[in-house]
mmCIF file of the N, C-alpha and C atoms, coordinates in Angstrom:
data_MODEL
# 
_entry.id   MODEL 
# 
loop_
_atom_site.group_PDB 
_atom_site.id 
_atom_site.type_symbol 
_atom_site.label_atom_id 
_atom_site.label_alt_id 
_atom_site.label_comp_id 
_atom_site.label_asym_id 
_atom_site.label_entity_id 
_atom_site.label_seq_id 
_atom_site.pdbx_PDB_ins_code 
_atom_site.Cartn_x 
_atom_site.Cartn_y 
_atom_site.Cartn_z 
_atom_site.occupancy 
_atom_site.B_iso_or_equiv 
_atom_site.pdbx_formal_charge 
_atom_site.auth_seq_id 
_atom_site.auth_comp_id 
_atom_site.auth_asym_id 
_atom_site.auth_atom_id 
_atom_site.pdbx_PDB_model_num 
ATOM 1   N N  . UNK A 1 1  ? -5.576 -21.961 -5.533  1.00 0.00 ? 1  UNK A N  1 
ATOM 2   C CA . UNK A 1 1  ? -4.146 -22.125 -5.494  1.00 0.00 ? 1  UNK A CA 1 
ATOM 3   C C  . UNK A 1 1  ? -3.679 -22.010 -4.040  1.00 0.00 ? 1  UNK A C  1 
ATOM 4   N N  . UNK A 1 2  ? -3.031 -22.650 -3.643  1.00 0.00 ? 2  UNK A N  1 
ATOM 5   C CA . UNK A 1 2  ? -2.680 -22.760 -2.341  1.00 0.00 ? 2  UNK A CA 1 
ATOM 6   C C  . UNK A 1 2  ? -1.135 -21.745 -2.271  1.00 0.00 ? 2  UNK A C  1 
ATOM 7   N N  . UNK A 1 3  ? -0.852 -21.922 -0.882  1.00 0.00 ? 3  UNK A N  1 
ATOM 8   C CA . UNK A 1 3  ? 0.348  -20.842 -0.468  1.00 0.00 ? 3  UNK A CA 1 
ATOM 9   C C  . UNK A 1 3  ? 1.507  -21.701 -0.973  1.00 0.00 ? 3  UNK A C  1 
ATOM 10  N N  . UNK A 1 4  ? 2.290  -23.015 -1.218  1.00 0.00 ? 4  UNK A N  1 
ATOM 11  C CA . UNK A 1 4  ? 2.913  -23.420 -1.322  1.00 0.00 ? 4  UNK A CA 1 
ATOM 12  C C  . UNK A 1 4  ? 2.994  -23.106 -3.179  1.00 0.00 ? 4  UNK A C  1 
ATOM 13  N N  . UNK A 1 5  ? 2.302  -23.031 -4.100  1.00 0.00 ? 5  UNK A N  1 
ATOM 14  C CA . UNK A 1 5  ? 2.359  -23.371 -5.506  1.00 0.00 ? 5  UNK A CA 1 
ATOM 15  C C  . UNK A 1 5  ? 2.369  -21.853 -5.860  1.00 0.00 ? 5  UNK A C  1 
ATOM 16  N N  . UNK A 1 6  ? 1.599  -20.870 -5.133  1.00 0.00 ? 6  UNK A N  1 
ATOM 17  C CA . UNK A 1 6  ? 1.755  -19.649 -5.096  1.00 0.00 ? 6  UNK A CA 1 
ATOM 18  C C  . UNK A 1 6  ? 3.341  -19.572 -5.375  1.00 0.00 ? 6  UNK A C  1 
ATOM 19  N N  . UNK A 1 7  ? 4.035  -19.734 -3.940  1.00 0.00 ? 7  UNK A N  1 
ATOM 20  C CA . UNK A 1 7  ? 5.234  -19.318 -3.740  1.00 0.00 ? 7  UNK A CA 1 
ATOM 21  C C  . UNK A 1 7  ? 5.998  -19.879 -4.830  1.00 0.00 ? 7  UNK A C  1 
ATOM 22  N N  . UNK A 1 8  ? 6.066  -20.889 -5.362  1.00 0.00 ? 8  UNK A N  1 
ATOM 23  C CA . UNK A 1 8  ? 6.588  -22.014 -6.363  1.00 0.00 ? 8  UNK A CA 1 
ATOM 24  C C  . UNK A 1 8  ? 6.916  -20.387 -7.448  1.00 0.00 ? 8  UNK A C  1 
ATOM 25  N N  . UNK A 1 9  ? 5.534  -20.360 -7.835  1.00 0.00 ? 9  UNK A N  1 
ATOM 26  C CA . UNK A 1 9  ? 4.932  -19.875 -8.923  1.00 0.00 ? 9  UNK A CA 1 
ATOM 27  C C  . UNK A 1 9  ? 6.101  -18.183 -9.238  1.00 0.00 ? 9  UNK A C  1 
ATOM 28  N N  . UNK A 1 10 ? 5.342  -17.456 -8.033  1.00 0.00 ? 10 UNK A N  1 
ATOM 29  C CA . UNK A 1 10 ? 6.377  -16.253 -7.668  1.00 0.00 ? 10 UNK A CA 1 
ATOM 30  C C  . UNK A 1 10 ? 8.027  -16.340 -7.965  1.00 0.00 ? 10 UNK A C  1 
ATOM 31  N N  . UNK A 1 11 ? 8.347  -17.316 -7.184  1.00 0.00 ? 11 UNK A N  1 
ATOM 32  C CA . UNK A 1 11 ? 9.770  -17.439 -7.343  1.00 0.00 ? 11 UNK A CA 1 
ATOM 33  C C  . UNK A 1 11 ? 10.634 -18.187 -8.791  1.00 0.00 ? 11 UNK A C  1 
ATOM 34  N N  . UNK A 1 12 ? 9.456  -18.266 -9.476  1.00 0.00 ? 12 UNK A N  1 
ATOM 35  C CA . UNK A 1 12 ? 9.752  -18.191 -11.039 1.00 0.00 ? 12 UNK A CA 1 
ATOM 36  C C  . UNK A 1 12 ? 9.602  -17.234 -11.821 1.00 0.00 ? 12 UNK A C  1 
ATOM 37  N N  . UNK A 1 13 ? 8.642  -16.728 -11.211 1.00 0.00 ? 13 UNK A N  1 
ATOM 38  C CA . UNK A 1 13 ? 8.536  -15.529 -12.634 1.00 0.00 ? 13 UNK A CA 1 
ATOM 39  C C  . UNK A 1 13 ? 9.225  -14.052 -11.712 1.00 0.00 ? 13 UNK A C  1 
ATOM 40  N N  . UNK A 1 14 ? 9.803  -13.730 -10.260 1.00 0.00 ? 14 UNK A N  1 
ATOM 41  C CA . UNK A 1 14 ? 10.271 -12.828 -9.885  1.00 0.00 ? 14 UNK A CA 1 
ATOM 42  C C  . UNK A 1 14 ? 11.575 -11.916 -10.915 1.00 0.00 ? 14 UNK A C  1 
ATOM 43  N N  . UNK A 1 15 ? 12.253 -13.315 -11.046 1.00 0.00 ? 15 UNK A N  1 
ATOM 44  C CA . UNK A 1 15 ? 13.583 -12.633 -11.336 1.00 0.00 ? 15 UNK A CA 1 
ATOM 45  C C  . UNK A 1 15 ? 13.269 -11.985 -13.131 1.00 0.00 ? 15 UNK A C  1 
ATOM 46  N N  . UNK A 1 16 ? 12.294 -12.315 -13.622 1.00 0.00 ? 16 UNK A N  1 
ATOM 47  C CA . UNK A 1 16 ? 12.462 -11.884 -15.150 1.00 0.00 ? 16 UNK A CA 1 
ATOM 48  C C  . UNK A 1 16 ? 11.332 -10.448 -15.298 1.00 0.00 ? 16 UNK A C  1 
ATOM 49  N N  . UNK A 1 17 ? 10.890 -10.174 -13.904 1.00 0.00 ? 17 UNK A N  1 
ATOM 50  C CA . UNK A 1 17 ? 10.033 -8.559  -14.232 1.00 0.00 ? 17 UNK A CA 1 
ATOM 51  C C  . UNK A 1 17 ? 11.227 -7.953  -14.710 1.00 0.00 ? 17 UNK A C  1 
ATOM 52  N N  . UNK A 1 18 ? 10.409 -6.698  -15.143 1.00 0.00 ? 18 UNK A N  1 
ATOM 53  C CA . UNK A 1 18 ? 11.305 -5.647  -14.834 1.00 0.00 ? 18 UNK A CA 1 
ATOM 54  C C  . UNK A 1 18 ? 11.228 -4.483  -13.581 1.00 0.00 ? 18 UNK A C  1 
ATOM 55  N N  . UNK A 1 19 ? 11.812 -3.192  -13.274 1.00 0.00 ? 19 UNK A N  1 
ATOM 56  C CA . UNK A 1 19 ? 11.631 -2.493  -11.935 1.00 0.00 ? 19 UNK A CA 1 
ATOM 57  C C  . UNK A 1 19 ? 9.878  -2.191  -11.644 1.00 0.00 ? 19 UNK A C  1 
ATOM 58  N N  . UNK A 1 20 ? 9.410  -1.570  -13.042 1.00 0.00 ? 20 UNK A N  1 
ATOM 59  C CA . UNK A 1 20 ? 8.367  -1.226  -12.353 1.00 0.00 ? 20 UNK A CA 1 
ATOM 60  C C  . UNK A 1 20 ? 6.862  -2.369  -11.900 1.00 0.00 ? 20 UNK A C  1 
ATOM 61  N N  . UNK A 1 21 ? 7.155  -3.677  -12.572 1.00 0.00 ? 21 UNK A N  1 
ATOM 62  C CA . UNK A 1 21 ? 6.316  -4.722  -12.056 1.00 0.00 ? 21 UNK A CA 1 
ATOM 63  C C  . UNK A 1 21 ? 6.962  -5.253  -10.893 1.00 0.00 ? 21 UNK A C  1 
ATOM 64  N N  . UNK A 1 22 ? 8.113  -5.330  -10.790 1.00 0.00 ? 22 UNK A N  1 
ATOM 65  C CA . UNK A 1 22 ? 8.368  -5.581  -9.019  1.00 0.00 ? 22 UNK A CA 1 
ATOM 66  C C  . UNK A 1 22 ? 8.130  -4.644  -7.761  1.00 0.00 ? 22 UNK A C  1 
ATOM 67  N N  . UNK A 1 23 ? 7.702  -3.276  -8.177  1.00 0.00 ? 23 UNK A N  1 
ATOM 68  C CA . UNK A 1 23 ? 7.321  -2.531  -7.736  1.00 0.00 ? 23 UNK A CA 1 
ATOM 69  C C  . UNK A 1 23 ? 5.721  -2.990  -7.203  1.00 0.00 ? 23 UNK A C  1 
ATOM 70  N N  . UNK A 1 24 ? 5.161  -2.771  -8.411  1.00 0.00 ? 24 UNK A N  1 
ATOM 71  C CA . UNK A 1 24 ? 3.212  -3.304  -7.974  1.00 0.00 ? 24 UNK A CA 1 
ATOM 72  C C  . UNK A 1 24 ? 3.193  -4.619  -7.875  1.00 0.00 ? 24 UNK A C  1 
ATOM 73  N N  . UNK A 1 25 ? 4.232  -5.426  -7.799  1.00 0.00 ? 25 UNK A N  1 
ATOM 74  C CA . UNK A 1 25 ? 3.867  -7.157  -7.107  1.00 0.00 ? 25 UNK A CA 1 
ATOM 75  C C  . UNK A 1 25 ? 4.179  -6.986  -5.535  1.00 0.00 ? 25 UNK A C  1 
ATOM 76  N N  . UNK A 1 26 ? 5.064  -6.303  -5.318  1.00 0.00 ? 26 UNK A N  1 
ATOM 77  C CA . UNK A 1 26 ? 5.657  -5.748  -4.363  1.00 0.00 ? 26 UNK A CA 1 
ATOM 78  C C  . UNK A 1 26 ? 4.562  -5.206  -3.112  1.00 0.00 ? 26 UNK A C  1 
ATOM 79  N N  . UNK A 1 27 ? 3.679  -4.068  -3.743  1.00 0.00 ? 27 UNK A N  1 
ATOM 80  C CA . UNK A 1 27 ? 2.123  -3.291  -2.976  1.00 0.00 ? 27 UNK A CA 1 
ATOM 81  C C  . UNK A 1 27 ? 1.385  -4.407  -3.090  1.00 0.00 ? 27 UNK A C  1 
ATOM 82  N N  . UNK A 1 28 ? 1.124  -5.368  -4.342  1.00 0.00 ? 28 UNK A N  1 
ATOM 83  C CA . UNK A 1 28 ? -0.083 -6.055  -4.103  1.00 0.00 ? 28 UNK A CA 1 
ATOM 84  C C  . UNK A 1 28 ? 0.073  -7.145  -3.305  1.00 0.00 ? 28 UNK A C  1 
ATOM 85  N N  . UNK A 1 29 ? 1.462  -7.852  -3.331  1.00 0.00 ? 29 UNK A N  1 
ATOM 86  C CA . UNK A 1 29 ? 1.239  -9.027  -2.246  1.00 0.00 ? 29 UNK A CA 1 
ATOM 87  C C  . UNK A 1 29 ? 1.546  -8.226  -0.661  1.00 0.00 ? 29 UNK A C  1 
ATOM 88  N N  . UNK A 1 30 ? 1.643  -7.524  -0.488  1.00 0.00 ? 30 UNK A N  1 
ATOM 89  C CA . UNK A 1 30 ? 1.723  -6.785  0.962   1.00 0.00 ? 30 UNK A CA 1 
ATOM 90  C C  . UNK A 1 30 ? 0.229  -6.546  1.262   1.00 0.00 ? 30 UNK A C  1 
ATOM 91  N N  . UNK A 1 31 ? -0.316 -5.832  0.516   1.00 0.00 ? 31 UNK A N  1 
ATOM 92  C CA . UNK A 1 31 ? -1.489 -5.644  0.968   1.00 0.00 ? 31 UNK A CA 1 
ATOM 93  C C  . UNK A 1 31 ? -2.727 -5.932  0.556   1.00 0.00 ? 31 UNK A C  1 
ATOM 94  N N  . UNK A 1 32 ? -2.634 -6.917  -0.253  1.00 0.00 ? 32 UNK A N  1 
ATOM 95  C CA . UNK A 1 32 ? -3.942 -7.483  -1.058  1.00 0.00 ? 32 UNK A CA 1 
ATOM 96  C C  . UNK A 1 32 ? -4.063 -8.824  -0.580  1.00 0.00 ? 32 UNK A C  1 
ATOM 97  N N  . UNK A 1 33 ? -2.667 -9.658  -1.074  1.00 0.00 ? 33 UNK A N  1 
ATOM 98  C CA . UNK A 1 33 ? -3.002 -11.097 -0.759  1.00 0.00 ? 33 UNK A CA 1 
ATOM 99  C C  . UNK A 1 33 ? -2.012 -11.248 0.901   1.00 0.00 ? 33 UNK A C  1 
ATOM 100 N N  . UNK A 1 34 ? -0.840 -10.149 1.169   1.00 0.00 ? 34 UNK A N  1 
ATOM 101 C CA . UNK A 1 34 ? -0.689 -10.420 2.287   1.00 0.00 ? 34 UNK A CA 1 
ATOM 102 C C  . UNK A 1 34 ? 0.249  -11.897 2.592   1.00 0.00 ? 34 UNK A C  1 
ATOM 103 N N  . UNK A 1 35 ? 1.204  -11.532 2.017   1.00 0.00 ? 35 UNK A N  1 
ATOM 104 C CA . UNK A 1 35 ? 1.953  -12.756 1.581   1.00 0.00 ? 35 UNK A CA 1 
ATOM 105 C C  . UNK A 1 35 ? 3.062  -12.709 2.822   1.00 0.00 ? 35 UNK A C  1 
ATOM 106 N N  . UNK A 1 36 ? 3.552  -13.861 3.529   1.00 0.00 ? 36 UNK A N  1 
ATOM 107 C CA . UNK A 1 36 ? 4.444  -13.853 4.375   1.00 0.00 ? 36 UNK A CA 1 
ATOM 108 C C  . UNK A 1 36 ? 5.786  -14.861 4.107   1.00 0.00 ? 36 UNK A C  1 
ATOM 109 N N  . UNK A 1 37 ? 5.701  -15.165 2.771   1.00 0.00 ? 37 UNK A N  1 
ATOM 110 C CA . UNK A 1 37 ? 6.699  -15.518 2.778   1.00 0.00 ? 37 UNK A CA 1 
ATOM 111 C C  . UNK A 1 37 ? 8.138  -15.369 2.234   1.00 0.00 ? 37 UNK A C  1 
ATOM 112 N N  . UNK A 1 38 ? 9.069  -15.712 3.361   1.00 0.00 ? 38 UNK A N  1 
ATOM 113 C CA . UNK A 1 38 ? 10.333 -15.188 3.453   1.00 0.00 ? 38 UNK A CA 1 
ATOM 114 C C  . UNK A 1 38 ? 11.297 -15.414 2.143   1.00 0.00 ? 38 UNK A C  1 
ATOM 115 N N  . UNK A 1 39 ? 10.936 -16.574 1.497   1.00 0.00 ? 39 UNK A N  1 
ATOM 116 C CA . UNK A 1 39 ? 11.947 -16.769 0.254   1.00 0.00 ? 39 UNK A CA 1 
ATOM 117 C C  . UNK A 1 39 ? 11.341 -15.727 -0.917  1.00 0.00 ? 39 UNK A C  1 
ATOM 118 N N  . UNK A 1 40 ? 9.741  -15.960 -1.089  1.00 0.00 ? 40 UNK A N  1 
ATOM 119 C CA . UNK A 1 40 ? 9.242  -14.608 -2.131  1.00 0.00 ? 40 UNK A CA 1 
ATOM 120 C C  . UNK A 1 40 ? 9.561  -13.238 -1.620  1.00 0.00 ? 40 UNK A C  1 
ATOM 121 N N  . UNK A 1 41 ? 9.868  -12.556 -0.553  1.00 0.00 ? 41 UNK A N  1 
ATOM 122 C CA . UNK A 1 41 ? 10.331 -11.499 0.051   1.00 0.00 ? 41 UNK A CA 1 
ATOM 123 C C  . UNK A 1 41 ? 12.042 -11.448 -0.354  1.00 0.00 ? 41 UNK A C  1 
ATOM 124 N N  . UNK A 1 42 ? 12.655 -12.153 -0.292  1.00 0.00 ? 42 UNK A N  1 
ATOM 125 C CA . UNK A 1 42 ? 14.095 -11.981 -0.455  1.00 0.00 ? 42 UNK A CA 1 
ATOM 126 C C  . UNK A 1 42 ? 14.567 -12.241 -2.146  1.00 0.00 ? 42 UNK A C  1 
ATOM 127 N N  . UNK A 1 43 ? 13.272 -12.618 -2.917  1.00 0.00 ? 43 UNK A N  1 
ATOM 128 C CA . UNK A 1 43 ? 13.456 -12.506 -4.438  1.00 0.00 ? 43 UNK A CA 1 
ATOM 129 C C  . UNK A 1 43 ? 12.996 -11.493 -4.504  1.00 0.00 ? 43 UNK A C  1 
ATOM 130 N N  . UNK A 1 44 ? 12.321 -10.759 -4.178  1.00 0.00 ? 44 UNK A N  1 
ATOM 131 C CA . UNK A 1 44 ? 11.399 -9.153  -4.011  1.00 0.00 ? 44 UNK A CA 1 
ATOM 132 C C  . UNK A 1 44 ? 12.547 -8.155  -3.852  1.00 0.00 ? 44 UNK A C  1 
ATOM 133 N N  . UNK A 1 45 ? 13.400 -8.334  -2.711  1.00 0.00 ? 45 UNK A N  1 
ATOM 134 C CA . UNK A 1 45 ? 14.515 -7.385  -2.450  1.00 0.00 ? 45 UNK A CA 1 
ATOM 135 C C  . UNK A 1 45 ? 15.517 -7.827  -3.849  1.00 0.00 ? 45 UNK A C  1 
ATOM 136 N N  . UNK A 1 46 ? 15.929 -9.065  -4.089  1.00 0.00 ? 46 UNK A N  1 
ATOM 137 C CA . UNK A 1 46 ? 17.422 -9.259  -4.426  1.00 0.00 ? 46 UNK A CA 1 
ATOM 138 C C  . UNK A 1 46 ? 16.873 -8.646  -6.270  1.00 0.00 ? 46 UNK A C  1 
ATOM 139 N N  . UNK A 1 47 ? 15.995 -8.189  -7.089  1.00 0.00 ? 47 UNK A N  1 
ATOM 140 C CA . UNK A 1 47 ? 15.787 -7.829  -8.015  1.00 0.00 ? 47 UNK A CA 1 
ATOM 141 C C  . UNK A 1 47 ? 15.109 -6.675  -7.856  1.00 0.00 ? 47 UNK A C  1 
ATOM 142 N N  . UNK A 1 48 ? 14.938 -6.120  -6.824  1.00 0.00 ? 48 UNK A N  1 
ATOM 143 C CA . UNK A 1 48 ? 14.761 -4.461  -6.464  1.00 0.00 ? 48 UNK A CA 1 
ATOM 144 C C  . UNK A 1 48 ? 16.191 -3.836  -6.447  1.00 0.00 ? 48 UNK A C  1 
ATOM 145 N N  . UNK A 1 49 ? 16.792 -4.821  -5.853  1.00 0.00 ? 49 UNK A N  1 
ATOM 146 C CA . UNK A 1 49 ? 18.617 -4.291  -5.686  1.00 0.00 ? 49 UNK A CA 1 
ATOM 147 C C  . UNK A 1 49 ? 19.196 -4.056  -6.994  1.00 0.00 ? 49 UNK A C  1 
ATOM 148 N N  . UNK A 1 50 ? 18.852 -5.164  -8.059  1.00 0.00 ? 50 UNK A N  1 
ATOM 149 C CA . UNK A 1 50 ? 19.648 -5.648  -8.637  1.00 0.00 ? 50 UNK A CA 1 
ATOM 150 C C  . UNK A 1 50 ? 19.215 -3.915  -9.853  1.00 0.00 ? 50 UNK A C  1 
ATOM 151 N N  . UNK A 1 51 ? 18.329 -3.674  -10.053 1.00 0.00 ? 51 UNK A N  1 
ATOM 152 C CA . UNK A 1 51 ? 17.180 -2.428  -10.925 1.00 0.00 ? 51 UNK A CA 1 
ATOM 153 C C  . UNK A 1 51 ? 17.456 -1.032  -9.509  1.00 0.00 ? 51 UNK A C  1 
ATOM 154 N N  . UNK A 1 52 ? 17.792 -1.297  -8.747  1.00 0.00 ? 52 UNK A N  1 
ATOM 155 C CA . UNK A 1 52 ? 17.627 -0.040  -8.098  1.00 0.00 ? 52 UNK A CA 1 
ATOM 156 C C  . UNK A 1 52 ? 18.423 1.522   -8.940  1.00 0.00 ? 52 UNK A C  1 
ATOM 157 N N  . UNK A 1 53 ? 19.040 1.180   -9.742  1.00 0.00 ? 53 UNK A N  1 
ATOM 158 C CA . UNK A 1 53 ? 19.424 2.653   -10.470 1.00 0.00 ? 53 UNK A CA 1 
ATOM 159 C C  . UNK A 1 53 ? 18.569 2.660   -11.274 1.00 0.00 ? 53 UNK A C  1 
ATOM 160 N N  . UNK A 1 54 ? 17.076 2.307   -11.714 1.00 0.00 ? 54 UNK A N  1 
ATOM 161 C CA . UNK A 1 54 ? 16.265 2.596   -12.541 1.00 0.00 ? 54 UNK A CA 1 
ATOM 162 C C  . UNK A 1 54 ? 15.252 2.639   -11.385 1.00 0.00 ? 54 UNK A C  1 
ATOM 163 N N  . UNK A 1 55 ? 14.854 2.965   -10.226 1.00 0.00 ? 55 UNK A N  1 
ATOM 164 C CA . UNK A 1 55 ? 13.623 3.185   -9.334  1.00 0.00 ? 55 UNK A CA 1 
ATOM 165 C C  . UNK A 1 55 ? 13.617 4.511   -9.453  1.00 0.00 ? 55 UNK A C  1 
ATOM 166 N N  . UNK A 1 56 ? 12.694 5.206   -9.248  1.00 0.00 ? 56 UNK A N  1 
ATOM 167 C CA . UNK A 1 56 ? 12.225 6.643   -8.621  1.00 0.00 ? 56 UNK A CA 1 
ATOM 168 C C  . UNK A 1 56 ? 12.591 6.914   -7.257  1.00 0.00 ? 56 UNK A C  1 
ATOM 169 N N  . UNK A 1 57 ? 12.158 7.689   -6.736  1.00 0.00 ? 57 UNK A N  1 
ATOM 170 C CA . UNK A 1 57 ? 12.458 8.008   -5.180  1.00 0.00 ? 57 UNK A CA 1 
ATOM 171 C C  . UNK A 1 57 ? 10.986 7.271   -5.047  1.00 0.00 ? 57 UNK A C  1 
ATOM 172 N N  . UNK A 1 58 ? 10.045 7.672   -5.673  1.00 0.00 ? 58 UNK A N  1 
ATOM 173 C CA . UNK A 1 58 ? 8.584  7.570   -5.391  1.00 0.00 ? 58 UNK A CA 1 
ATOM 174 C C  . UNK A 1 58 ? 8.431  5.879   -5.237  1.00 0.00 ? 58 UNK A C  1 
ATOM 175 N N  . UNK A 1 59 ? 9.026  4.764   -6.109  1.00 0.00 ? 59 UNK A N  1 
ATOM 176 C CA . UNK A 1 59 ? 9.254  3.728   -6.245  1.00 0.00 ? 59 UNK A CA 1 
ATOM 177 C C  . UNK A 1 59 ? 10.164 2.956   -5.217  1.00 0.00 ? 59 UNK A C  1 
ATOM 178 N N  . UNK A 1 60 ? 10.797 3.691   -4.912  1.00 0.00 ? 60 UNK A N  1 
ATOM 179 C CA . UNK A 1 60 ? 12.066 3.099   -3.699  1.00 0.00 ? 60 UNK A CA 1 
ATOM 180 C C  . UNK A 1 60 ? 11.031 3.469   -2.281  1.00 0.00 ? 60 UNK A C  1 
ATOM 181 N N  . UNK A 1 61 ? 10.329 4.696   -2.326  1.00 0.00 ? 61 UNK A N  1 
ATOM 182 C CA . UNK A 1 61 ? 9.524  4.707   -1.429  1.00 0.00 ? 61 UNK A CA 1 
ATOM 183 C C  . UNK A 1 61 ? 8.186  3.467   -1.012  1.00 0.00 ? 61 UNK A C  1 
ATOM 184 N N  . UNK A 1 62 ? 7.358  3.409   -2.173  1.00 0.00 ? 62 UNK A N  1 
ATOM 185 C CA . UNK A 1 62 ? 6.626  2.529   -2.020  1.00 0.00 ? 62 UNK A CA 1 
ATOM 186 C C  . UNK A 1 62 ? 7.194  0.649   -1.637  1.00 0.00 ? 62 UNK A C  1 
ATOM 187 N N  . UNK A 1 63 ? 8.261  0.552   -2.018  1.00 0.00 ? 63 UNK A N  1 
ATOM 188 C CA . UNK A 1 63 ? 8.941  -0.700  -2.132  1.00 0.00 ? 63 UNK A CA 1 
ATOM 189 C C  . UNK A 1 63 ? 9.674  -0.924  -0.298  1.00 0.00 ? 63 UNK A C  1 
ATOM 190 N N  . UNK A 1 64 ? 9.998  0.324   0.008   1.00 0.00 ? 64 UNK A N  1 
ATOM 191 C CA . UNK A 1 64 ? 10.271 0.399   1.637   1.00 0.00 ? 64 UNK A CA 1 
ATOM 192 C C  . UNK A 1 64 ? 8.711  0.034   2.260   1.00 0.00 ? 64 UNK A C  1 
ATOM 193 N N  . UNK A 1 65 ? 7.861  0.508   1.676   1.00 0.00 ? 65 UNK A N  1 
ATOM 194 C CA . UNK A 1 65 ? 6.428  0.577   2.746   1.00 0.00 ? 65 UNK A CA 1 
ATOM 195 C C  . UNK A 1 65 ? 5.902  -0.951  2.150   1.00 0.00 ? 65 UNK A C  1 
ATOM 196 N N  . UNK A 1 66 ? 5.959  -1.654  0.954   1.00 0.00 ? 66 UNK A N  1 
ATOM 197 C CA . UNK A 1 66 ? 5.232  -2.952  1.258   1.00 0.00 ? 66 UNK A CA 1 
ATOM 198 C C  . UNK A 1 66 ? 6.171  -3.819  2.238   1.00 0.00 ? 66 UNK A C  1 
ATOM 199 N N  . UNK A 1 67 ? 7.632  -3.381  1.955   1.00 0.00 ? 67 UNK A N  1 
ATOM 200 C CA . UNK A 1 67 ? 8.390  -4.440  2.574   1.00 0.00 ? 67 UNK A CA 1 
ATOM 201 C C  . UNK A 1 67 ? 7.750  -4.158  3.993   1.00 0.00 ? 67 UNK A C  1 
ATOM 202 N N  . UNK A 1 68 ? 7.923  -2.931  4.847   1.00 0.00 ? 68 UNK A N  1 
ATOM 203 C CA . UNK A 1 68 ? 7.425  -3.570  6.263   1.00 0.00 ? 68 UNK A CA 1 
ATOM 204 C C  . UNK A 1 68 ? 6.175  -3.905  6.334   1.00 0.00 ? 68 UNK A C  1 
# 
């Protein structure tokens, strides 16, 4: 699968997780597959925002550390 169908792919199924799978998509494309792209990053934030009164501290923490 290439980076373009990837991203396709992501930015379909982002918005229908719920908090705690945007959480571990969140760690794994940071540091597994290492994903740089800016539109899957800003569906990453805008449904972390949208669930943020259901995160943990522990969850809001980890979600600060894949983002940088």
């Amino acid at each position: 699968m290439d980076e373009a169908e990837l991203e396709s792919r992501l930015l379909d199924i982002i918005p229908n997780l719920n908090h705690d799978q945007v959480v571990d998509l969140s760690l794994y494309l940071a540091f597994e597959v290492k994903c740089n792209s800016k539109a899957v990053w800003q569906a990453l934030e805008n449904s972390s925002l949208e669930a943020l009164h259901l995160l943990t501290l522990k969850q809001v923490c980890q979600l600060e550390w894949a983002a940088t």
